[in-house]
C-alpha positions in Angstrom: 0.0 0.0 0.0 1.4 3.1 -0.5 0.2 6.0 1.3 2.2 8.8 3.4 4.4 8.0 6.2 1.8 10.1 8.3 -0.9 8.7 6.8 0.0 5.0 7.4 0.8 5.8 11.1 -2.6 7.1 11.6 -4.2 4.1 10.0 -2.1 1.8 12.4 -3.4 4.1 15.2 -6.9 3.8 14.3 -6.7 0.0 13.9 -5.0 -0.3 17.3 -6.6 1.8 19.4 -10.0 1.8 18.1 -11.0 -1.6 15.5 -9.4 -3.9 17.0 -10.0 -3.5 20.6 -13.9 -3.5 19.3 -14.0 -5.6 16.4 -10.6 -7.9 16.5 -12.3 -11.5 18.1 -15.1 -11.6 15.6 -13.9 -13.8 12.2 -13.6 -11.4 9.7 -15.8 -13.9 7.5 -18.6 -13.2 9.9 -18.0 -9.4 10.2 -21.8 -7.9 9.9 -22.8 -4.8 8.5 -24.5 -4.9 11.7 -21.1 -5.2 13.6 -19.7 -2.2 11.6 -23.5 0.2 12.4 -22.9 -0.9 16.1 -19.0 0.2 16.2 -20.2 2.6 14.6 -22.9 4.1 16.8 -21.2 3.3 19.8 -18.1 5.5 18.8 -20.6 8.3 18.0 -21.9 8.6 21.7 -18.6 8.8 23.0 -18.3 13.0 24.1 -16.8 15.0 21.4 -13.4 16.1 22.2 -12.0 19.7 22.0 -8.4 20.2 20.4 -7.3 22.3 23.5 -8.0 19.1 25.7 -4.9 18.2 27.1 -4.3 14.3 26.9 -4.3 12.0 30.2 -0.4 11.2 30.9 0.9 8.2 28.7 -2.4 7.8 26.9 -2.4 6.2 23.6 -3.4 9.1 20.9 -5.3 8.8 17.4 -3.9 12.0 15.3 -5.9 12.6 12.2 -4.0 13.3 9.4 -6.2 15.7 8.0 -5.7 18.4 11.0 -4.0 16.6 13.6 -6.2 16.8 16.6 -5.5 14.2 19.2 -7.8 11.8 20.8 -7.4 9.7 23.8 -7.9 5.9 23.4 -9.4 5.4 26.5 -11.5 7.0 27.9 -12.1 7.9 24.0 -13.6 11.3 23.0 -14.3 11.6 19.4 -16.0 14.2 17.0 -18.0 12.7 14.3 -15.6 13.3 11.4 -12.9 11.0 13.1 -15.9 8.4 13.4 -16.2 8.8 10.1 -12.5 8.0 9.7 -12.1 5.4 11.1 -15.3 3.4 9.1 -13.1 4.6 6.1 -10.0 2.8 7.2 -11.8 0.0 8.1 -13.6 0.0 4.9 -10.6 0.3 3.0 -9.0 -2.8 4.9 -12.3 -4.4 3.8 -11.9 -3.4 0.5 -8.4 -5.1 -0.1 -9.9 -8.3 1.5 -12.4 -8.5 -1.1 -10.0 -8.1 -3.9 -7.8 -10.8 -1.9 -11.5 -12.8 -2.5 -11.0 -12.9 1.2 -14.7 -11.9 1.7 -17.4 -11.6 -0.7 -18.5 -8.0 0.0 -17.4 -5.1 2.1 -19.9 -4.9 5.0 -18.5 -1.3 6.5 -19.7 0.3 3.2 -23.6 -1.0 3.9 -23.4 1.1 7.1 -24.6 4.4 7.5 -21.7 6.8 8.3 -22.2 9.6 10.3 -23.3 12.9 9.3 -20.5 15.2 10.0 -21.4 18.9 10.0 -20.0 21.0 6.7 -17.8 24.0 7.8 -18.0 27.0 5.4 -14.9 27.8 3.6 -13.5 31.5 4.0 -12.2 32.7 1.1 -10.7 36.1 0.1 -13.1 38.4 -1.9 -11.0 40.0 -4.7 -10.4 43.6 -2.6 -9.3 41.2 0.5 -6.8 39.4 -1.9 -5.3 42.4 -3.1 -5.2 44.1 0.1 -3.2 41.0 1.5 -0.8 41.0 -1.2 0.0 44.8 -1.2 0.6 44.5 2.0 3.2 41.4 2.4 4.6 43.4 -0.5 6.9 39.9 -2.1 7.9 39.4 1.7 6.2 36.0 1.4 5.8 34.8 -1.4 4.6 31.1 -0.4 1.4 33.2 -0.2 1.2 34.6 -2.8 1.6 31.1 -4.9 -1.2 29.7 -2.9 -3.5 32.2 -3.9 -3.0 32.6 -7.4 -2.2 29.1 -8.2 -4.3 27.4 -5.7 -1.0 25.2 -3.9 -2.0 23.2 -0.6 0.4 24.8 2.2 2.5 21.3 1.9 2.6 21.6 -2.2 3.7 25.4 -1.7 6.7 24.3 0.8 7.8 21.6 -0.9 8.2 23.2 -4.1 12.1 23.0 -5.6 13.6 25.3 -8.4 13.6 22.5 -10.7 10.2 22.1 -10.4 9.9 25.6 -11.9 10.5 27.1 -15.6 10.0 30.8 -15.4 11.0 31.7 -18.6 8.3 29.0 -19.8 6.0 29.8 -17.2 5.5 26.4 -15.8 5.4 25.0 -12.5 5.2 21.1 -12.1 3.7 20.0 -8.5 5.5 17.0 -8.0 6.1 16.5 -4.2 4.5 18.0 -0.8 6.4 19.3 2.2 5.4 17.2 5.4 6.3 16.9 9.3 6.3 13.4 10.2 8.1 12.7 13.8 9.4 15.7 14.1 11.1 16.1 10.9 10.0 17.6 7.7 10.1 15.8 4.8 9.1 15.4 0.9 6.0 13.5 0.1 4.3 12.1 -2.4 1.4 14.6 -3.9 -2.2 13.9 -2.5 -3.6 11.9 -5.1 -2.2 11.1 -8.9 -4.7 14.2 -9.6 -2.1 16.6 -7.2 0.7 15.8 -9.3 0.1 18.2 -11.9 1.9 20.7 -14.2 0.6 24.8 -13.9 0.7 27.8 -15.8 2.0 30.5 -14.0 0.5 33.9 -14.0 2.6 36.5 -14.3 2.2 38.2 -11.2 3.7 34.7 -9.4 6.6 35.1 -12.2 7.3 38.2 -11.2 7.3 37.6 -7.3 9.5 34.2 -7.9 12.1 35.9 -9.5 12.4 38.6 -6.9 12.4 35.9 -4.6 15.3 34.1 -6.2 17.6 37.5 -5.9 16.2 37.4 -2.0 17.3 34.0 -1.3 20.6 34.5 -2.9 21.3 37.5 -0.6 20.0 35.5 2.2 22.6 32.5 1.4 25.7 35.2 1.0 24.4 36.5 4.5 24.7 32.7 5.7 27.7 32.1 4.5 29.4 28.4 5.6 26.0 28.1 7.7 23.5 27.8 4.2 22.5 24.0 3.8 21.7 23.8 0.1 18.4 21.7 -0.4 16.9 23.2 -3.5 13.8 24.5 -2.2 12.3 27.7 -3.4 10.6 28.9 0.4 13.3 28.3 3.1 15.1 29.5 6.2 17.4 31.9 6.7 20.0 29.2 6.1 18.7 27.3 3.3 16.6 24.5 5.1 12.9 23.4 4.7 10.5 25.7 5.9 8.4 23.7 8.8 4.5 24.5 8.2 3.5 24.8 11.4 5.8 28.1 11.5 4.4 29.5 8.4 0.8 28.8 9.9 1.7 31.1 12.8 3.2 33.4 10.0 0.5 33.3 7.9 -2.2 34.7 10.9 0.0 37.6 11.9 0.9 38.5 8.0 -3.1 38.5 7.9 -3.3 40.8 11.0 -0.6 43.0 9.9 -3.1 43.5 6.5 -5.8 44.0 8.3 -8.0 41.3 6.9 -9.6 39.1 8.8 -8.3 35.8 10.4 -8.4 32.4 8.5 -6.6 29.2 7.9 -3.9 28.8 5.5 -6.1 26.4 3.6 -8.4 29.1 2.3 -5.6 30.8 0.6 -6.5 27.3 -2.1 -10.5 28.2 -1.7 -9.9 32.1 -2.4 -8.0 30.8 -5.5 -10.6 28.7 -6.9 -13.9 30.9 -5.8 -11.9 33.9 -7.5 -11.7 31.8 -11.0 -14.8 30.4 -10.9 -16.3 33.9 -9.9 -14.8 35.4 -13.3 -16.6 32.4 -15.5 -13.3 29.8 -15.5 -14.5 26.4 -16.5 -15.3 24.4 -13.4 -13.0 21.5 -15.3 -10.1 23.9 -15.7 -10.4 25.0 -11.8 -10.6 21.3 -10.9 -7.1 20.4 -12.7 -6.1 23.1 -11.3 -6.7 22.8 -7.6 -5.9 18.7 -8.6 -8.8 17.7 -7.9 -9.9 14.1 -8.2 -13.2 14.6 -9.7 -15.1 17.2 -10.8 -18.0 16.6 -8.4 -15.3 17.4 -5.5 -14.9 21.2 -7.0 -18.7 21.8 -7.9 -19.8 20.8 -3.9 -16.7 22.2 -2.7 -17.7 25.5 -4.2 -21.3 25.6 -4.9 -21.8 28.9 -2.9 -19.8 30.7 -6.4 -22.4 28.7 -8.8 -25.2 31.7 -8.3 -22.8 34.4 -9.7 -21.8 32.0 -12.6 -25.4 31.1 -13.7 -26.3 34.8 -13.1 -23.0 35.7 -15.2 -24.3 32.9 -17.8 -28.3 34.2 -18.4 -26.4 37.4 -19.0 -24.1 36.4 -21.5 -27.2 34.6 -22.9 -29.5 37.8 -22.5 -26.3 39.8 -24.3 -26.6 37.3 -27.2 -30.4 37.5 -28.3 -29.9 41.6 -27.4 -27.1 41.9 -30.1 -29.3 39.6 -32.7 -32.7 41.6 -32.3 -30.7 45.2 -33.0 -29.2 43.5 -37.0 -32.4 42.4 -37.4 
């Protein structure tokens, strides 16, 4: 299987601090959907756990991969989205045993998983954008990459120079910037989809090569102390930049701007609401973004289709208009 590092640790957490202890004695040839809807449910009425919580000393921890929030095995506190997660990992598991022709079907896909609230996005409105970007003024330019090309954080900081062909104008996504056990490291993209080549606009050419002249005077400042790793966003000295740094970064570049506070993440929505607000194909914004299927970029951003369609029956409107004044 190949996955993450991160994201096969948290599988091996889920298994052994969750399935198994719940579902490991019963034969997995007699594993019920019924089995799976009770696991289910009973994980469900176990009291949703805040981040902030502090973890009971040596307690085995389940960290999402998707944000990272701990949960204590036991006594277990878990929000409905990590429910969720862990009837996907068991349903993957389920899935390989079918293709194995362990099993006939996979019973944790007949269950009903649970409904886990949708949290609006927060993206920039095309003022906000520009206000942020006047004011970080090519200071940070892993920002301004995110927003106009639509780069997860981890694509953004795990870009390399030879990923990157200004004079053509392309940028190739190829790995992802990750911590895993305390050191950062390149990872494979998210999906085949993530591994994508881009177009890049000019305004990104124009802060990347103002940010190549910047890192070269940083590494004549550094002098013996510059570690060489290739990376376009770095230290002072040339090493990776660790994310949960530029997260911290990122909320007081946003107070400094004076636009209101949001995750990192939305710098990816802002770009995709922004194209699709000016009549982009939804197709282009999903190969964009690398998106796995369309449907995942239409639900994603359905709150921008009411401005398209409105944008569309006035293109239309424009059309007839133009016909009845030759005629």
């Amino acid at each position: 299987m190949s996955v993450r590092p991160r994201t096969l640790r948290s599988y091996r957490d889920a298994v052994r601090l969750h399935i198994e202890p719940e579902l490991g004695k019963i034969p997995l040839s007699k594993l019920s959907a019924q089995h799976v809807q009770a696991f289910v449910n009973a994980k469900l009425k176990e009291t949703k756990r805040t981040k902030k919580a502090t973890p009971k000393k040596n307690a085995a921890a389940l960290k999402h991969p998707a944000d990272g929030a701990t949960i204590e095995a036991k006594p277990a506190t878990l929000s409905p989205r990590t429910v969720q997660y862990l009837q996907a990992v068991l349903s993957r598991a389920l899935n390989r045993a079918v293709k194995w022709e362990m099993i006939a079907r996979n019973v944790a896909r007949l269950a009903t998983a649970p409904r886990v609230p949708r949290h609006d996005i927060s993206p920039l409105s095309v003022d906000e954008a520009r206000q942020f970007l006047d004011a970080i003024n090519g200071s940070r330019n892993e920002y301004t990459v995110a927003i106009a090309m639509g780069l997860r954080k981890g694509e953004a900081l795990g870009l390399r120079w030879v990923d990157i062909d200004l004079d053509a104008g392309a940028l190739r996504v190829r790995y992802a910037l990750q911590r895993d056990k305390g050191a950062v490291q390149l990872v494979e993209p998210k999906s085949d989809r993530s591994r994508r080549t881009l177009a890049i606009p000019a305004v990104v050419t124009r802060a990347l090569r103002a940010h190549r002249v910047q890192q070269l005077q940083e590494r004549l400042l550094a002098g013996s102390r510059w570690q060489e790793t290739g990376h376009v966003f770095t230290t002072g000295i040339g090493t990776p930049m660790d994310e949960r740094a530029v997260s911290k970064q990122f909320k007081q570049a946003l107070k400094t701007a004076g636009v209101r506070s949001m995750r990192f993440h939305d710098l990816r929505h802002s770009c995709a609401t922004l194209l699709l607000a000016q009549g982009v194909h939804p197709r282009v914004v999903m190969e964009t973004l690398g998106h796995s299927q369309i449907s995942l970029t239409m639900n994603t951003y359905s709150h921008v289709l009411p401005t398209v369609l409105r944008e569309a029956a006035d293109k239309m409107d424009a059309v007839f208009a133009a016909g009845q004044k030759t005629a």
